[in-house]
gemmi code that builds the backbone of each chain (N, CA, C; Angstrom):
import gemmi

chains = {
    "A": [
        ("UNK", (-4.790, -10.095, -9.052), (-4.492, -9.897, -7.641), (-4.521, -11.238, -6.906)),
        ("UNK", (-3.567, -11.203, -5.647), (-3.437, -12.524, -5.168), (-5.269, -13.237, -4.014)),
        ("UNK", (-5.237, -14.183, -4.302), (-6.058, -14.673, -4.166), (-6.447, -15.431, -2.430)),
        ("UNK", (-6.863, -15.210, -1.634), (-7.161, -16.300, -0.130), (-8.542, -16.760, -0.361)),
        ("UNK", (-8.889, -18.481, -0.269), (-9.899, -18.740, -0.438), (-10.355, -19.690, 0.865)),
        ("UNK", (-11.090, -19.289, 1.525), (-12.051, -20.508, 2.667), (-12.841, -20.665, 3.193)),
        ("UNK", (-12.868, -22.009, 3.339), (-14.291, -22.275, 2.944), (-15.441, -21.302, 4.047)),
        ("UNK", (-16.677, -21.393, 3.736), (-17.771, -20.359, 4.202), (-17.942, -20.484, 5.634)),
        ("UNK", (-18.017, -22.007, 6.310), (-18.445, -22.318, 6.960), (-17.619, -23.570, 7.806)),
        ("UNK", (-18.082, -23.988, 8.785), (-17.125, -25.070, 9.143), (-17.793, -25.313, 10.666)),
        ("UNK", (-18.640, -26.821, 11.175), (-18.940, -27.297, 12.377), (-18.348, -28.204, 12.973)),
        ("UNK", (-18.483, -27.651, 14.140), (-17.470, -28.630, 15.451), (-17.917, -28.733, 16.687)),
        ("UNK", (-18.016, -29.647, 16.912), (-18.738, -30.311, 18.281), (-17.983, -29.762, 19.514)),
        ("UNK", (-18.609, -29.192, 20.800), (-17.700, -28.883, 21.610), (-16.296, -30.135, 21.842)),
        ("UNK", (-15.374, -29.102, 22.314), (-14.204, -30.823, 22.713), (-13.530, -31.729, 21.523)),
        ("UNK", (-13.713, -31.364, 20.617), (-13.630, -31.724, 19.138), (-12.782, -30.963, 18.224)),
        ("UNK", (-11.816, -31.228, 17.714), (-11.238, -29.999, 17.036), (-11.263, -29.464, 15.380)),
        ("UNK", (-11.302, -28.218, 15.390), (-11.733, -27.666, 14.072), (-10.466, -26.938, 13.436)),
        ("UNK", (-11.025, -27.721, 12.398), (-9.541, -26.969, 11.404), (-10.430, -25.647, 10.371)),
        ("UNK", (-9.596, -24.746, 9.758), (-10.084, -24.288, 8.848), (-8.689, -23.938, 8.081)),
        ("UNK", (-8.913, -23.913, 6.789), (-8.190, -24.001, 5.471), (-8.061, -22.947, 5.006)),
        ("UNK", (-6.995, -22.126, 4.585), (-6.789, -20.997, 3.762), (-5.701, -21.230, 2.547)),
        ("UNK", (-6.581, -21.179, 1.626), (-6.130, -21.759, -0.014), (-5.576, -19.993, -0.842)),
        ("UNK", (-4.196, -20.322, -1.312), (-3.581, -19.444, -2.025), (-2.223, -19.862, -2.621)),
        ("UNK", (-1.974, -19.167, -3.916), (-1.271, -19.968, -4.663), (0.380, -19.257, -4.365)),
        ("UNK", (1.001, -20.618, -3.688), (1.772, -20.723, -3.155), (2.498, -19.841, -1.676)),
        ("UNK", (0.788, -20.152, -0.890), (0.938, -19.411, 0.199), (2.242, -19.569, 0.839)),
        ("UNK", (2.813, -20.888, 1.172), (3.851, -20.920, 2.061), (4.914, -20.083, 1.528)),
        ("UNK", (4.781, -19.358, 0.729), (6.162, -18.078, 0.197), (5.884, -16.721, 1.274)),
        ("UNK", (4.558, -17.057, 1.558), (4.268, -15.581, 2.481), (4.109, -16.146, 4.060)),
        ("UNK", (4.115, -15.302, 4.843), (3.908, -15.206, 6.004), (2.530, -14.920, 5.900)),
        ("UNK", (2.223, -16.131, 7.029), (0.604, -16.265, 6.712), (-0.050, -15.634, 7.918)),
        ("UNK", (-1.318, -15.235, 8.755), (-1.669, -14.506, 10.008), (-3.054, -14.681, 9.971)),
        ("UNK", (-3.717, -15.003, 11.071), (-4.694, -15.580, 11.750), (-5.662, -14.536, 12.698)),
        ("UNK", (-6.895, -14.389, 12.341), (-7.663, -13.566, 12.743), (-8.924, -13.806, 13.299)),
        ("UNK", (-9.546, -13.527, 14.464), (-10.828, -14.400, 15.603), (-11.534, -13.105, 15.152)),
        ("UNK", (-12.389, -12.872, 14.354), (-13.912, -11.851, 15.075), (-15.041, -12.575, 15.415)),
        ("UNK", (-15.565, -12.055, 16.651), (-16.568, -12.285, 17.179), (-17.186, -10.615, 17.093)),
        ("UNK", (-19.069, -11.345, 17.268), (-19.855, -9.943, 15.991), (-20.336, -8.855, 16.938)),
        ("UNK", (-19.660, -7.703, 15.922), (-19.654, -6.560, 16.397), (-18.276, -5.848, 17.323)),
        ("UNK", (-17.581, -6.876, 17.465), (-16.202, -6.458, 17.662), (-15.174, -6.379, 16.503)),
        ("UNK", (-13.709, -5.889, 16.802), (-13.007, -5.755, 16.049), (-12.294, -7.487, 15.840)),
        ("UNK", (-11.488, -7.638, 14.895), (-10.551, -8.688, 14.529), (-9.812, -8.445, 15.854)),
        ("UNK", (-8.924, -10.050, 16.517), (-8.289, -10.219, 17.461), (-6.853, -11.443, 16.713)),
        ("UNK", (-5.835, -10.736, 16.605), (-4.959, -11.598, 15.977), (-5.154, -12.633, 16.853)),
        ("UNK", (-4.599, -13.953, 16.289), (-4.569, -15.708, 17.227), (-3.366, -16.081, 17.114)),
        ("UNK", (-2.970, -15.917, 15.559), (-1.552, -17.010, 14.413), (-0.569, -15.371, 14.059)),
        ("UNK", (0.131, -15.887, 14.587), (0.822, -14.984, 13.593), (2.418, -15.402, 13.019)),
        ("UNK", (2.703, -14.985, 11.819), (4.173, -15.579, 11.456), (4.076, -17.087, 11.471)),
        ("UNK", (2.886, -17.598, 10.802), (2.528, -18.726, 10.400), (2.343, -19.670, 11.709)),
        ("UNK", (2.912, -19.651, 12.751), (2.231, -20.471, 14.077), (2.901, -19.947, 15.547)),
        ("UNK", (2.871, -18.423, 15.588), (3.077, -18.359, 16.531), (2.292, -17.699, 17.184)),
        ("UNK", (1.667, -17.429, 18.296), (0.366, -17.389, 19.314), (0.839, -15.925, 20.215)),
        ("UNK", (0.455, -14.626, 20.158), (0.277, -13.472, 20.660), (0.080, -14.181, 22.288)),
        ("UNK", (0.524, -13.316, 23.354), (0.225, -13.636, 24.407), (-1.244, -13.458, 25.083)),
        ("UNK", (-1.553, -15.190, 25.563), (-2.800, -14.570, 26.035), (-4.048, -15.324, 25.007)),
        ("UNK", (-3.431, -15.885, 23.830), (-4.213, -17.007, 22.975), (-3.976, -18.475, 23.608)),
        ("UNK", (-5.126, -19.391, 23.879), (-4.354, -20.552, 24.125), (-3.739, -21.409, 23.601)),
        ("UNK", (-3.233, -22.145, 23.954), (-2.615, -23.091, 23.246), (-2.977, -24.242, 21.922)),
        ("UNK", (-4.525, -24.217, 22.697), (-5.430, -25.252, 21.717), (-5.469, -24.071, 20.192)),
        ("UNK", (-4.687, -22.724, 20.060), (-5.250, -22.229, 18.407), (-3.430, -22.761, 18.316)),
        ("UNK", (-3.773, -22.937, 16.876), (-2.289, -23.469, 16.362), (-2.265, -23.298, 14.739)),
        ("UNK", (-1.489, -22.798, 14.099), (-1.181, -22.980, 12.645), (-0.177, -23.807, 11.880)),
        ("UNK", (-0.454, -23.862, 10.758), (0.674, -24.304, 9.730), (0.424, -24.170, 8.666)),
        ("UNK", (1.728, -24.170, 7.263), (1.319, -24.141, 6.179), (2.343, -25.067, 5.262)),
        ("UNK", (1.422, -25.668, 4.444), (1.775, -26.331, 3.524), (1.472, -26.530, 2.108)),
        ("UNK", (2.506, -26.255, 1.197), (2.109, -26.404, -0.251), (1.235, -24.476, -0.940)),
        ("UNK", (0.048, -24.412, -1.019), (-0.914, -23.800, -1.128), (-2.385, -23.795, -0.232)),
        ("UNK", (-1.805, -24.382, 0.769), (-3.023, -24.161, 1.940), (-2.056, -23.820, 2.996)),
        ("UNK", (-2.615, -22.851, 3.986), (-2.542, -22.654, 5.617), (-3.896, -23.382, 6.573)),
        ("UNK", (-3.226, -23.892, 7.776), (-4.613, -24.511, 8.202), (-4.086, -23.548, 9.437)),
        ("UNK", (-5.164, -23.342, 10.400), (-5.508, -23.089, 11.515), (-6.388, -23.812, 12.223)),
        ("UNK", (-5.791, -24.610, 13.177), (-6.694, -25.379, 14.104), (-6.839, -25.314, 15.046)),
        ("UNK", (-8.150, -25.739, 15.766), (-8.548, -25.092, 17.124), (-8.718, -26.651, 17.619)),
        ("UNK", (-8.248, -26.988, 18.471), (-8.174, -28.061, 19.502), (-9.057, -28.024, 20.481)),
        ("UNK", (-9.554, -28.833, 21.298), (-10.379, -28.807, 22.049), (-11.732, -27.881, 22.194)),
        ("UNK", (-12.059, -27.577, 21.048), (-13.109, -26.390, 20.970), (-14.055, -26.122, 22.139)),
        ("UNK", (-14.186, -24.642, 22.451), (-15.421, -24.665, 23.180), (-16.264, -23.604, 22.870)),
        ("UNK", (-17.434, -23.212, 23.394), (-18.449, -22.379, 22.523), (-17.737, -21.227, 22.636)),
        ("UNK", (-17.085, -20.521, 23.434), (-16.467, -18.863, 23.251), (-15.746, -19.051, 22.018)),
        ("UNK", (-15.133, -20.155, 21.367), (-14.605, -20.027, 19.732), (-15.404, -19.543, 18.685)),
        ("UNK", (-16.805, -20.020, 18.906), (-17.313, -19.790, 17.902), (-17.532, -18.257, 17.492)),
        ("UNK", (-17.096, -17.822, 16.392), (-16.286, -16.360, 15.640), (-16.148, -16.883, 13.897)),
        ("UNK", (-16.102, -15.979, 13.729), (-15.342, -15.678, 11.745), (-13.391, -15.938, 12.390)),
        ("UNK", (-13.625, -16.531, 11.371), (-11.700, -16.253, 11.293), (-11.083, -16.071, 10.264)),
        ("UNK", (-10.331, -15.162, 9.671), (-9.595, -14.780, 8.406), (-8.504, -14.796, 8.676)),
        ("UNK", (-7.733, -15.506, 7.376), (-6.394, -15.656, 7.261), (-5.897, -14.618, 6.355)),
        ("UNK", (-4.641, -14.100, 6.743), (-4.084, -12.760, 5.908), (-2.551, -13.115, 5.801)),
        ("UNK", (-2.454, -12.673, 4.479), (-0.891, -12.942, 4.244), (-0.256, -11.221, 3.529)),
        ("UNK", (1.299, -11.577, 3.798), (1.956, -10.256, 3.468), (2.424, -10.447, 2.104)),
        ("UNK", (2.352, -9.204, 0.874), (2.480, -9.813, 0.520), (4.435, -8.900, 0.106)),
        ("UNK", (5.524, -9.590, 0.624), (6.576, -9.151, 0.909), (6.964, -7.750, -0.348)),
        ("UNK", (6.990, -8.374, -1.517), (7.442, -7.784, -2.557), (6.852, -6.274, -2.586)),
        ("UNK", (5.565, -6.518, -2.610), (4.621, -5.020, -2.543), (4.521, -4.652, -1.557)),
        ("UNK", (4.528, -5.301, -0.762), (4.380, -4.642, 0.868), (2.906, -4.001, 0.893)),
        ("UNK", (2.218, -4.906, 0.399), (0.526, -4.857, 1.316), (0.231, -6.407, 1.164)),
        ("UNK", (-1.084, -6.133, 1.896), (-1.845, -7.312, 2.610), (-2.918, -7.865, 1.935)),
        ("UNK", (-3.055, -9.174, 2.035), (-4.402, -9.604, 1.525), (-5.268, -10.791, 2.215)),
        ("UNK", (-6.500, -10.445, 2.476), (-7.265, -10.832, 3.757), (-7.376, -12.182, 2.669)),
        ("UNK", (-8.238, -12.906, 3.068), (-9.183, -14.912, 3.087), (-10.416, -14.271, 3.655)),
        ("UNK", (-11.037, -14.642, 2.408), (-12.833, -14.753, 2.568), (-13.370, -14.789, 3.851)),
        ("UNK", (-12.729, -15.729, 4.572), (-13.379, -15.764, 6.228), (-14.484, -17.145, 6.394)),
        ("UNK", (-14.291, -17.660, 7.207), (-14.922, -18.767, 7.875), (-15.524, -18.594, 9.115)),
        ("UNK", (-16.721, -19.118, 9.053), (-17.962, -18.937, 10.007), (-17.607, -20.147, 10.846)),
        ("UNK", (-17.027, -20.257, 12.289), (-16.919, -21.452, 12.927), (-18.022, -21.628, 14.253)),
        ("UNK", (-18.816, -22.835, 13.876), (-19.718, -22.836, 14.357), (-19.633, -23.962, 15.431)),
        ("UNK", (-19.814, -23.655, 16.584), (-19.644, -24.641, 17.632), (-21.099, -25.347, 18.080)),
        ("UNK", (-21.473, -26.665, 17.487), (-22.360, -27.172, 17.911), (-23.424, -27.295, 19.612)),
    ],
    "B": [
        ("UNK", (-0.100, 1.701, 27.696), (-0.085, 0.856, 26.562), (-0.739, 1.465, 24.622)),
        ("UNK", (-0.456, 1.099, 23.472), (-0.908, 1.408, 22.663), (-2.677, 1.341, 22.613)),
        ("UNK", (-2.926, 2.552, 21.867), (-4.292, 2.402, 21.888), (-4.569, 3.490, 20.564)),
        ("UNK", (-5.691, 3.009, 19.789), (-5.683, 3.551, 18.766), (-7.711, 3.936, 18.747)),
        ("UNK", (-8.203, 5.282, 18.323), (-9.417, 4.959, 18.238), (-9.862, 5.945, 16.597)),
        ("UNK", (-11.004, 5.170, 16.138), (-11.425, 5.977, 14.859), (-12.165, 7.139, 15.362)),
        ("UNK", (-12.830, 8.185, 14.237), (-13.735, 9.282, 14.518), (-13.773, 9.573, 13.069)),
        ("UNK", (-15.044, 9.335, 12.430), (-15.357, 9.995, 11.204), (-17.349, 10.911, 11.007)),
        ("UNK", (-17.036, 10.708, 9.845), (-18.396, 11.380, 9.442), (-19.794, 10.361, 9.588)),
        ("UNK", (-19.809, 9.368, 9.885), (-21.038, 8.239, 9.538), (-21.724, 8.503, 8.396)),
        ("UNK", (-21.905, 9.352, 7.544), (-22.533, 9.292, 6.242), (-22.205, 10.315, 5.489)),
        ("UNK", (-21.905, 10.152, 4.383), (-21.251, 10.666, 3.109), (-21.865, 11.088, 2.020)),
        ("UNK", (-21.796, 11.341, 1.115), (-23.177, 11.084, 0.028), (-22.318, 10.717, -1.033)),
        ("UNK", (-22.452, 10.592, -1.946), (-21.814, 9.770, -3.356), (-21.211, 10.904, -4.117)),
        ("UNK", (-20.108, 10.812, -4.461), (-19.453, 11.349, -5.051), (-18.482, 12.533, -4.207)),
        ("UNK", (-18.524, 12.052, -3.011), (-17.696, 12.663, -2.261), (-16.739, 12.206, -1.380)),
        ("UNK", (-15.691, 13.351, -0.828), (-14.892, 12.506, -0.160), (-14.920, 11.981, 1.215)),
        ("UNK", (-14.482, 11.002, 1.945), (-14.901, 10.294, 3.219), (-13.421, 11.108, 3.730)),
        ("UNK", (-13.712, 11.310, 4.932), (-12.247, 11.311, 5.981), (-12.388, 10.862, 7.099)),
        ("UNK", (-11.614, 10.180, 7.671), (-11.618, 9.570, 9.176), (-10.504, 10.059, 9.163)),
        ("UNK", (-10.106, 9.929, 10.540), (-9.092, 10.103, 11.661), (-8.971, 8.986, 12.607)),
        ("UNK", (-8.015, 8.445, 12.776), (-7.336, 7.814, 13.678), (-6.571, 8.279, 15.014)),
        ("UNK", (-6.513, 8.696, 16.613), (-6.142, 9.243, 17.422), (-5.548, 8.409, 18.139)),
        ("UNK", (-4.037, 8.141, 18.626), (-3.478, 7.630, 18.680), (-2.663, 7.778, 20.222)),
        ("UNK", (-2.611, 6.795, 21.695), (-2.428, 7.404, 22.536), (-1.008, 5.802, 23.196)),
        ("UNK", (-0.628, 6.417, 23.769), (0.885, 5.750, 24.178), (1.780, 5.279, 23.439)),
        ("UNK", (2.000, 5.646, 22.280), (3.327, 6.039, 21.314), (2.777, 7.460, 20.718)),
        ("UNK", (4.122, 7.500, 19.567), (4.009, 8.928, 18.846), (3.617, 8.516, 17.672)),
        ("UNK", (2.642, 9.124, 16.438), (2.908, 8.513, 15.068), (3.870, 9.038, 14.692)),
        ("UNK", (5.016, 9.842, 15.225), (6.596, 9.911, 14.804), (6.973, 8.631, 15.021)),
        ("UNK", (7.099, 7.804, 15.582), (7.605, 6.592, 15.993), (8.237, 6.230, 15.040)),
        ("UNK", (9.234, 5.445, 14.628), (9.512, 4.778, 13.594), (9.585, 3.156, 13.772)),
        ("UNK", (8.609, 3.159, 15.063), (7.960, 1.206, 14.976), (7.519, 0.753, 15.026)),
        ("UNK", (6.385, 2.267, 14.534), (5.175, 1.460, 13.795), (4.569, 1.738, 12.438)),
        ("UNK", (3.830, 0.854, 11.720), (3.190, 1.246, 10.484), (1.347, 1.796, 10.956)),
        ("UNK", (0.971, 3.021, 10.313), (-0.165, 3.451, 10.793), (-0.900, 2.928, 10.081)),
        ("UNK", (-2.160, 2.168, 9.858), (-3.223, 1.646, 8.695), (-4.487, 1.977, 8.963)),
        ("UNK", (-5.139, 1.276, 7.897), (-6.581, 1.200, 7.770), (-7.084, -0.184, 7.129)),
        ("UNK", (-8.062, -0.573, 7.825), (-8.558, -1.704, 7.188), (-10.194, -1.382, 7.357)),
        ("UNK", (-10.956, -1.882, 5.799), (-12.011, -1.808, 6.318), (-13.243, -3.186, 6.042)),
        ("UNK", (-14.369, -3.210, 6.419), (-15.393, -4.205, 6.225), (-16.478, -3.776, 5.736)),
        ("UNK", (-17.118, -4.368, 4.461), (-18.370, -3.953, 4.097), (-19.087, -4.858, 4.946)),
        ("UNK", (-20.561, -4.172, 4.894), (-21.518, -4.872, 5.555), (-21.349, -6.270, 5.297)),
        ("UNK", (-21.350, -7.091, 6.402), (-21.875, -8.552, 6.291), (-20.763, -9.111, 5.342)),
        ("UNK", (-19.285, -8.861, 5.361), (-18.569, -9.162, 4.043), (-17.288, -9.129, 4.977)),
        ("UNK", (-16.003, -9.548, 4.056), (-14.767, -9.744, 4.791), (-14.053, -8.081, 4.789)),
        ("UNK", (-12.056, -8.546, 5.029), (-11.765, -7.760, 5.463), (-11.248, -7.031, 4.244)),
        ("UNK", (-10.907, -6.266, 4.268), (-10.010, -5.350, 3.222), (-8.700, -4.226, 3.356)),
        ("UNK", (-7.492, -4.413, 3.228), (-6.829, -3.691, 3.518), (-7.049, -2.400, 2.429)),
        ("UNK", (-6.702, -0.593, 3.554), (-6.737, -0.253, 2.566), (-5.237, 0.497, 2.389)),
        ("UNK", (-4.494, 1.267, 3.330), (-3.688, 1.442, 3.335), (-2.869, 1.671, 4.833)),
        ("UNK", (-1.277, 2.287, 4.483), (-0.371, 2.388, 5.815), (0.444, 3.385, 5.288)),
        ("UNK", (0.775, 4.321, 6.635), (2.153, 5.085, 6.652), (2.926, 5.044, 7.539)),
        ("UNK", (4.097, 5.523, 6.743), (5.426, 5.107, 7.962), (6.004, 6.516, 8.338)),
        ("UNK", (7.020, 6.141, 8.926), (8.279, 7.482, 9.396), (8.147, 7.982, 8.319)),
        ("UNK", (8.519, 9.584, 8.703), (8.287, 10.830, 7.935), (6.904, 10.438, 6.426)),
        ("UNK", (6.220, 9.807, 6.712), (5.369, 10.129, 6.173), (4.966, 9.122, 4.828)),
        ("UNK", (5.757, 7.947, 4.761), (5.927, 7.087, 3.916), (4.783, 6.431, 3.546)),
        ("UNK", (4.412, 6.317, 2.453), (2.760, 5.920, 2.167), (2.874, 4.304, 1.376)),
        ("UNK", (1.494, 3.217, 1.599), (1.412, 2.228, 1.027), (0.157, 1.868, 0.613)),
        ("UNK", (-0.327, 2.163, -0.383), (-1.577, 2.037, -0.747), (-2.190, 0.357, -1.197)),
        ("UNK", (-3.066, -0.114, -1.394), (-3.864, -1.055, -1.503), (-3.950, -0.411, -3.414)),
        ("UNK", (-3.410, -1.189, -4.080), (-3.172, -0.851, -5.708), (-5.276, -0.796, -6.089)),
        ("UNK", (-5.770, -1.313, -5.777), (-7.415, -1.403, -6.057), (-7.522, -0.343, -5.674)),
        ("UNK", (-7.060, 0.667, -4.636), (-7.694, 1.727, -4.266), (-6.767, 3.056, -4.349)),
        ("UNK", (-5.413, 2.940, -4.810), (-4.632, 4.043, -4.466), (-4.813, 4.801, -5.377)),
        ("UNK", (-5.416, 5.093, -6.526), (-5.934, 6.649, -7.145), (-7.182, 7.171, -6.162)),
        ("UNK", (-8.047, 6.589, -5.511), (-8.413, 7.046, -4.315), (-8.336, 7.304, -3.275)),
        ("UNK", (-6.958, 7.102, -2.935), (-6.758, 7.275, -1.238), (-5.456, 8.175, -0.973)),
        ("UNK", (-5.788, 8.942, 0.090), (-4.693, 9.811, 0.580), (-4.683, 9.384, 2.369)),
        ("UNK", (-3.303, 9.137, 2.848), (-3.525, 8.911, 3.791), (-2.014, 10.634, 4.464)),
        ("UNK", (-2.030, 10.919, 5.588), (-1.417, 11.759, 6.056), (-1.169, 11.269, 7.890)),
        ("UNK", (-0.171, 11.953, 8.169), (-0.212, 12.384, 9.892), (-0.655, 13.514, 10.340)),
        ("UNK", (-1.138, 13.868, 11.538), (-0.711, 15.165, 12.217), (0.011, 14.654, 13.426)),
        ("UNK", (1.026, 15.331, 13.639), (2.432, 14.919, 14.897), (1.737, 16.160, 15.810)),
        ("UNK", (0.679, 17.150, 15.940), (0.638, 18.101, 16.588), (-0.019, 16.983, 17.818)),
        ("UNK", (-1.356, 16.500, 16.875), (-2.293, 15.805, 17.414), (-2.173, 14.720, 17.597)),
        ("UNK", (-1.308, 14.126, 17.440), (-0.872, 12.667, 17.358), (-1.556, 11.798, 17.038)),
        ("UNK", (-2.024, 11.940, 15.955), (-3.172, 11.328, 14.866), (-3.025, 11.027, 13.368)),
        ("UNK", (-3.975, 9.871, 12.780), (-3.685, 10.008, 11.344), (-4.919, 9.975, 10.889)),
        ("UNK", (-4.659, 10.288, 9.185), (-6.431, 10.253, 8.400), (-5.932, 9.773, 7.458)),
        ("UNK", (-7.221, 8.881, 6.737), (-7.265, 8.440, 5.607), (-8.664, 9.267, 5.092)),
        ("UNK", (-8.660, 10.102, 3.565), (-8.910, 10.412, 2.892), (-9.589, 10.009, 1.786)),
        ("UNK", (-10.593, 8.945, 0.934), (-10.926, 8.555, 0.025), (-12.194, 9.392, -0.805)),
        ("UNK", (-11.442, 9.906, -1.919), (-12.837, 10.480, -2.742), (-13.575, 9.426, -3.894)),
        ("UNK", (-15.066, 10.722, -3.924), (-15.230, 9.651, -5.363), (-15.871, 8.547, -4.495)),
        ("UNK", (-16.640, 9.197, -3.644), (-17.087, 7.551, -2.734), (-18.157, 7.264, -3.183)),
        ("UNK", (-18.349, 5.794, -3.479), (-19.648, 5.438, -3.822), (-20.527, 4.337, -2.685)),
        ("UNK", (-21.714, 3.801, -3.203), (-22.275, 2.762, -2.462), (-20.953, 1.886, -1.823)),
        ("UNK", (-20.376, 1.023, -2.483), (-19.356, -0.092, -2.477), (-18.578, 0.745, -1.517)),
        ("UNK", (-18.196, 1.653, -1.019), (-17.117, 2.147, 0.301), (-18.150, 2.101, 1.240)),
        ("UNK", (-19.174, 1.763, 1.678), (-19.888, 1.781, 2.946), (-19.042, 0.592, 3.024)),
        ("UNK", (-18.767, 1.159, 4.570), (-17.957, -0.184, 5.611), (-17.835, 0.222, 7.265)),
        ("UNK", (-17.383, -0.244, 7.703), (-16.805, -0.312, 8.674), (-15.321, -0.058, 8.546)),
        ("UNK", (-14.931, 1.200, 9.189), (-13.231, 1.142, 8.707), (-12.343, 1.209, 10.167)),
        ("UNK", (-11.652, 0.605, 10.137), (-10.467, 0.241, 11.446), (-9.554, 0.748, 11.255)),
        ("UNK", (-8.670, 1.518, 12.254), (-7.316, 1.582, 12.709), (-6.895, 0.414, 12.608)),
        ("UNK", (-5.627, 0.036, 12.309), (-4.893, -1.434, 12.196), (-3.168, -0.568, 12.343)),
        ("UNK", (-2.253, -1.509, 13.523), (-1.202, -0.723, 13.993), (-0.569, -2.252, 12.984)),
        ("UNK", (0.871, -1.822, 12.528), (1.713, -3.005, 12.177), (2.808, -2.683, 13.301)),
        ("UNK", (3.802, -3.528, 13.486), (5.060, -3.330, 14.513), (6.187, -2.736, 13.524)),
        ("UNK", (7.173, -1.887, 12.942), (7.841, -2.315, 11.958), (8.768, -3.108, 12.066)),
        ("UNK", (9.172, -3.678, 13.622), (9.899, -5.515, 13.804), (9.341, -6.223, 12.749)),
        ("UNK", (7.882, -6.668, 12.910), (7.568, -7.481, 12.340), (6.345, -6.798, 11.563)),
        ("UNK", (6.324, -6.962, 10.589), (4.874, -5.683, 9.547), (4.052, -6.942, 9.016)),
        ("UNK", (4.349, -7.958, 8.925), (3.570, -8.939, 8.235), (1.979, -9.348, 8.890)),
        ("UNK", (2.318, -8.556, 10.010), (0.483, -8.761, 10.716), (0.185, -7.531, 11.459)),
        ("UNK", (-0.994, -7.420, 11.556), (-2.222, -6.543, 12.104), (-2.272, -6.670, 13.420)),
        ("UNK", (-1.351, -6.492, 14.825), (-1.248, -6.584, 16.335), (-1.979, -5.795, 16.991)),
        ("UNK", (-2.623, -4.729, 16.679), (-3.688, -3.543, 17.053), (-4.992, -3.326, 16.241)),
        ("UNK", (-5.948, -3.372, 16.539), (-7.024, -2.737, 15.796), (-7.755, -2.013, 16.800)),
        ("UNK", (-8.145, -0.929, 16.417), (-9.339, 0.289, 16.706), (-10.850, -0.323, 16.660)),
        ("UNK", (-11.707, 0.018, 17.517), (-13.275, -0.874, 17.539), (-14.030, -0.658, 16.305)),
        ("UNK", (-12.974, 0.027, 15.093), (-13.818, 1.118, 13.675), (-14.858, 1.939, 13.874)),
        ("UNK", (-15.041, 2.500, 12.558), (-16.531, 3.709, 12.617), (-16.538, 3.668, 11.264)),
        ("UNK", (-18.076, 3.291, 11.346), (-18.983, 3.050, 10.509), (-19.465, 4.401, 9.815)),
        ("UNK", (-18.825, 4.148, 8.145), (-19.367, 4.789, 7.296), (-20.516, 4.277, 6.536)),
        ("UNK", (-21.620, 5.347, 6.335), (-22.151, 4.963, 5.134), (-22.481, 5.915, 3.813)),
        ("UNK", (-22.411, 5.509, 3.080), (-22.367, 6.618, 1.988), (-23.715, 6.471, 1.047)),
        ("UNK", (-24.526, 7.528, 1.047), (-25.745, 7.735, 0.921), (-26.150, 8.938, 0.434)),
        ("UNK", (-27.175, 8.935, -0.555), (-27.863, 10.549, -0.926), (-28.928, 10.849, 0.252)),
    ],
}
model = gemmi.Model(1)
for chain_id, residues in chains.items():
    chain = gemmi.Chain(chain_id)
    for i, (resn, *xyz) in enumerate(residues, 1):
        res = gemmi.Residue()
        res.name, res.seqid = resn, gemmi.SeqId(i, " ")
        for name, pos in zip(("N", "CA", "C"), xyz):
            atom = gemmi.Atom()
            atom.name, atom.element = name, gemmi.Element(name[0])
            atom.pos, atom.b_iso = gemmi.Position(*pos), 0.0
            res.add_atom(atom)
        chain.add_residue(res)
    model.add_chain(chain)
structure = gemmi.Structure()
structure.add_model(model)
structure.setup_entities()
């Protein structure tokens, strides 16, 4: 089964920007999608269709993908970022989904 | 606007089957533009898709789980359920409504606040 891997964890100073990495083999074939939980709520899409922003996300979340990684980066961080974020890709052929481990972003 | 909410059993016991319901308010699950899902979370752990249905009733299972899962509509109630027997420890989760667009199906644009199963003697 296809694989999303990233990393556990990841710190960023307010004002500072944080990337996080979603590793899969030969992600850029899929449409990749970007996910904010903060705890005890549901997932809040951010990325979707590899960098485009739902209305109402700011500008500072941004994606891309290259090779076998997707990054998602948060620009100018400030403490309301700090959340899990999972990256999910489609996977076209089968037509289901497969989540990324999830990253703990921790705002200093 | 779309709005989707869960309602299940909160505890199960092992070797039986779980059902939730999904209730579904400013579209129809007749619709044909949207995909109906489920996603769920074990404790303290990531996400997991488990399945989706479409117009007239079109099913997509999560291959790890589809000898366990039945998903259905009711168009009376304008609602859907997912079905999983055979439940053990490892299905305690948190399980979500998740809406797809069928414009675009490649992402999760709706989620439900979930309801927490646990499956227990």
């Amino acid at each position: 089964s296809y694989v999303l891997t990233q990393p556990p964890s990841v710190s960023v100073a307010p004002g500072e920007t944080a990337t996080v990495a979603c590793g899969g083999d030969n992600i850029g074939e899929n449409t990749v999608h970007w996910y904010q939980q903060k705890p005890g709520q549901a997932p809040v899409l951010v990325i979707y269709y590899d960098g485009d922003r739902p209305s109402g996300i700011p500008e500072r979340f941004s994606g891309s993908t290259s090779g076998d990684t997707a990054t998602l980066t948060i620009s100018t961080v400030e403490a309301g970022d700090e959340a899990d974020y999972y990256c999910q890709v489609w996977d076209t052929a089968r037509d289901h989904y497969v989540f990324g481990t999830g990253t703990k972003v921790t705002v200093l | 606007q779309l709005q989707v909410q869960e309602s299940g059993p909160g505890l199960v016991k092992p070797s039986e089957t779980l059902s939730l319901t999904c209730s579904v308010s400013g579209a129809s699950v007749s619709s044909s533009d949207f995909y109906w899902g489920w996603i769920r979370q074990s404790p303290g752990k990531g996400l997991e898709w488990i399945a989706k249905i479409f117009f007239r009733g079109v099913t997509y299972y999560n291959p790890s789980l589809q000898s366990r899962v039945t998903m259905s509509v009711d168009t009376a109630k304008n609602r859907y359920s997912l079905s999983l027997k055979s439940v053990t420890a490892a299905d305690t989760a948190l399980y979500f409504c998740a809406i797809n667009t069928a414009a675009r199906p490649g992402h999760f644009h709706l989620w439900g606040q979930g309801s927490l199963v646990i499956v227990s003697s």
